[in-house]
C-alpha positions in Angstrom: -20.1 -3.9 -49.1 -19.3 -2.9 -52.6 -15.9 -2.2 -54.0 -17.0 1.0 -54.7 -18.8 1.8 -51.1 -15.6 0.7 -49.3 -13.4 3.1 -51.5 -16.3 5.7 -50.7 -15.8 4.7 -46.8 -11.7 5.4 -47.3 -11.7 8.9 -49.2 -14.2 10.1 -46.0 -11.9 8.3 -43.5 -8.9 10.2 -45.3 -10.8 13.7 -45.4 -12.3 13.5 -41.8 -8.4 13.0 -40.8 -5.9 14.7 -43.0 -8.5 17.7 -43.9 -11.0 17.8 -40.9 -9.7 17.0 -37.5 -6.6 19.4 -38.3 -9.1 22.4 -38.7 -11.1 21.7 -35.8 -7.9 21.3 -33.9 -7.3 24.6 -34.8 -10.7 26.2 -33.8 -10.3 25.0 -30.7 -6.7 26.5 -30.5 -8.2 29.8 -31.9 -11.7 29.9 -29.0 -9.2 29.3 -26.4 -7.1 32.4 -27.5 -10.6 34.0 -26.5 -10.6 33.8 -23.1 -12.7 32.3 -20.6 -13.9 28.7 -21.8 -16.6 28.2 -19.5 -18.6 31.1 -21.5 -16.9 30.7 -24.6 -19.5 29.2 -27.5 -17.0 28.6 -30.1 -14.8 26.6 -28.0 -17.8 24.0 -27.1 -19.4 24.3 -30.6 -15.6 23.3 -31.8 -14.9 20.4 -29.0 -18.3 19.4 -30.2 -17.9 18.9 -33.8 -14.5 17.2 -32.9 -15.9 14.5 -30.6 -18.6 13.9 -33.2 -15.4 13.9 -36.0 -13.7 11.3 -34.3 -16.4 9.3 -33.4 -16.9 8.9 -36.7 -13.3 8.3 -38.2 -13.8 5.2 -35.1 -17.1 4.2 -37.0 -15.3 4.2 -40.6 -12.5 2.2 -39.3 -14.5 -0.5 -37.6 -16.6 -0.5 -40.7 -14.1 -1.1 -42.9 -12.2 -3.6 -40.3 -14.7 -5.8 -40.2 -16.1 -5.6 -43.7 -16.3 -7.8 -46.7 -15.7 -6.4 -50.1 -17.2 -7.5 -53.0 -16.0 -7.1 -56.5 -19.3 -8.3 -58.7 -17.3 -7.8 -61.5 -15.4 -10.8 -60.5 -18.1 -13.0 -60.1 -20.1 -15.1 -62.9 -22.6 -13.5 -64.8 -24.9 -16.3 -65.2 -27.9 -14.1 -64.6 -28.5 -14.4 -60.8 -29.2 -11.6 -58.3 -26.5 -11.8 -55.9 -25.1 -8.7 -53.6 -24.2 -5.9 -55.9 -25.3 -6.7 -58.6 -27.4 -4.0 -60.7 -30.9 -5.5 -61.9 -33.5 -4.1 -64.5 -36.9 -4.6 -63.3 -40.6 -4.1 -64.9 -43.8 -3.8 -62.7 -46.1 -6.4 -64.1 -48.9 -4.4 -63.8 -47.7 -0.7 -64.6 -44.7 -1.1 -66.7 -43.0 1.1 -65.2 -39.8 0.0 -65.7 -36.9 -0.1 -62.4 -33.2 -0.1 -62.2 -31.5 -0.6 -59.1 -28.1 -1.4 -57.3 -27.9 -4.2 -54.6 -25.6 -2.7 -52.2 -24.8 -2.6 -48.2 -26.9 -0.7 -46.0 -24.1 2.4 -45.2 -24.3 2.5 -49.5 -28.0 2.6 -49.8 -29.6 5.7 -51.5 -33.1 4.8 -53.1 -33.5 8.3 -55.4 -29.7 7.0 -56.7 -31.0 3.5 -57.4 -28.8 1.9 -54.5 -31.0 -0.4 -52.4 -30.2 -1.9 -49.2 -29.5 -5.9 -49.2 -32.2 -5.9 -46.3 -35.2 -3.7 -48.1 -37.9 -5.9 -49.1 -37.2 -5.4 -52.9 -33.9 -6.6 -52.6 -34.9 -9.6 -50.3 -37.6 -10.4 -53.1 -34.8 -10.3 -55.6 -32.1 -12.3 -53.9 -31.3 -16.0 -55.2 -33.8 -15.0 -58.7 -33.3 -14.7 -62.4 -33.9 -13.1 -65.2 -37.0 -14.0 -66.5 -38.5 -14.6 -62.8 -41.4 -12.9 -61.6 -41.3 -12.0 -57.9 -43.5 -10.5 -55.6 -42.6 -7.5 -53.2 -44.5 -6.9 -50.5 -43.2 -3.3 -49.6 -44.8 0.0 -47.3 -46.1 1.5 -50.7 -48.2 -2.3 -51.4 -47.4 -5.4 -52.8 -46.8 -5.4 -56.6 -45.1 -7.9 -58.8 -41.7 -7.1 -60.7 -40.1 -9.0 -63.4 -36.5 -9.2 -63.8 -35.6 -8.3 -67.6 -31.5 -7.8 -66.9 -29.0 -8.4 -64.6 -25.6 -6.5 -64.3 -22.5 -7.8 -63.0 -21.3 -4.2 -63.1 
């Protein structure tokens, strides 16, 4: 992942336990004040939201266990797409010209210009240029996309 997608992963890992899980700890202390927890809706909508809280603070932490972070910045900038990096594309046939962020799968966000390293555009772009030509073969079609700049950003 990203520098900046495993600093993303930490701040969430730091609200769901300093911020979070403290509220929800008090919810629950609050519905049982209320009586009967067999009927009590708060108190399972609360126990709820806390086993789905620290499921996911077990997720974040494994994630960023096991994960290898990469500072493009760091790396040469001799004009190949590796992980990370940000790449201005053109369509051949349109024009249209693309922008786009290689990043991890947990990072990706298309409408931000953060592709996954496993989307077809990506894979297409992987190991290339500037200057090359490559064709994607995506769910939209296949269409051809020039690479015009590469960002070690």
């Amino acid at each position: 992942m990203t520098a900046r997608g495993a600093e993303q992963l930490r701040e969430e890992l730091r609200y769901r336990k300093s911020e979070l899980r403290p509220k929800i700890i008090n919810d629950i202390e609050e519905a049982r004040k209320q009586g009967d927890l067999r009927e009590n809706a708060e108190y399972h909508a609360a126990r709820e939201q806390h086993g789905f809280n620290e499921g996911r603070i077990q997720e974040i932490e494994s994630k960023l266990s096991s994960a290898q972070v990469i500072d493009v910045t760091t790396m040469p900038a001799n004009g190949k797409v590796i992980f990370g990096v940000t790449v201005e594309l053109a369509d051949v046939d349109s024009g249209d010209e693309l922008r786009y962020q290689i990043v991890g799968e947990d990072e990706a966000d298309a409408k931000s210009g953060l592709i996954s390293l496993n989307s077809p555009i990506a894979r297409a772009l992987i190991g290339k240029a500037e200057g090359d030509i490559v064709q994607v073969v995506a769910p939209a079609g296949a269409r051809e996309l020039e690479i015009v700049k590469v960002h070690y950003i």
